[in-house]
Steps between C-alpha positions, in 0.01 A plus 500: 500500500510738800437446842369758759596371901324739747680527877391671792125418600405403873251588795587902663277688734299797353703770490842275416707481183577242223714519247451284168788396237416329144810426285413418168744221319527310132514603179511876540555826303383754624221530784217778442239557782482320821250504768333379796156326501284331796177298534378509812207217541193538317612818353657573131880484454594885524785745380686581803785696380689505179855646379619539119859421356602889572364499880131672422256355816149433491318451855158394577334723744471283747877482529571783393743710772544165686672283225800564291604280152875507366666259324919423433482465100860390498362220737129424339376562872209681581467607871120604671565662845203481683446715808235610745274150404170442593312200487304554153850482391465104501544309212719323264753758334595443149790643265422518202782646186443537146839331387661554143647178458848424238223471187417876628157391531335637771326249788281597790617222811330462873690390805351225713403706750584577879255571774510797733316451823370812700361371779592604924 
């Protein structure tokens, strides 16, 4: 079993910065692509940014320029800075990794979420 454990979340101003962790722990092999999701409320959970095993990003525009994804592979940690907010930014923030576990079988795990307040 694996076990995703977001950090990081809180209430900032518009125009502030956050910065979210997720370290990923368990039964681990390797770790393939990990990401960043949010559900705001009423709305679909969305892609917010996404980083493979060899450091290739994938931004949604509307974060695009403002947000950054990296992740430690020697630590399992993915990292989402998040600068210039704005308050459509609000909502629960996910990680989310597709984790090869010791069978080499590959599993797609969620976080249990953090929330990221925008709000002056």
């Amino acid at each position: 079993q694996v076990q995703l454990v977001e950090s990081g979340g809180g209430l900032v101003q518009p125009g502030g910065s956050l910065r979210l962790s997720c370290a990923a722990s368990g039964n681990i092999f390797s770790i393939n692509a990990m990401g960043w999701y949010r559900q705001a409320p009423g709305k679909e959970r969305e892609l917010v940014a996404q980083v493979s095993s060899s450091g290739i990003t994938n931004y949604s525009d509307s974060v695009k320029g403002r947000f950054t994804i990296s992740r430690d592979n020697a630590k399992n940690t993915v990292f989402l800075r998040m600068d210039s907010l704005k308050p459509e930014d609000t909502a629960i923030y996910y990680c989310n990794a597709d984790v090869k576990g010791l069978t080499r079988v590959s599993v797609n795990y969620w976080g249990q979420g953090t929330q990221v307040t925008v709000s002056s």
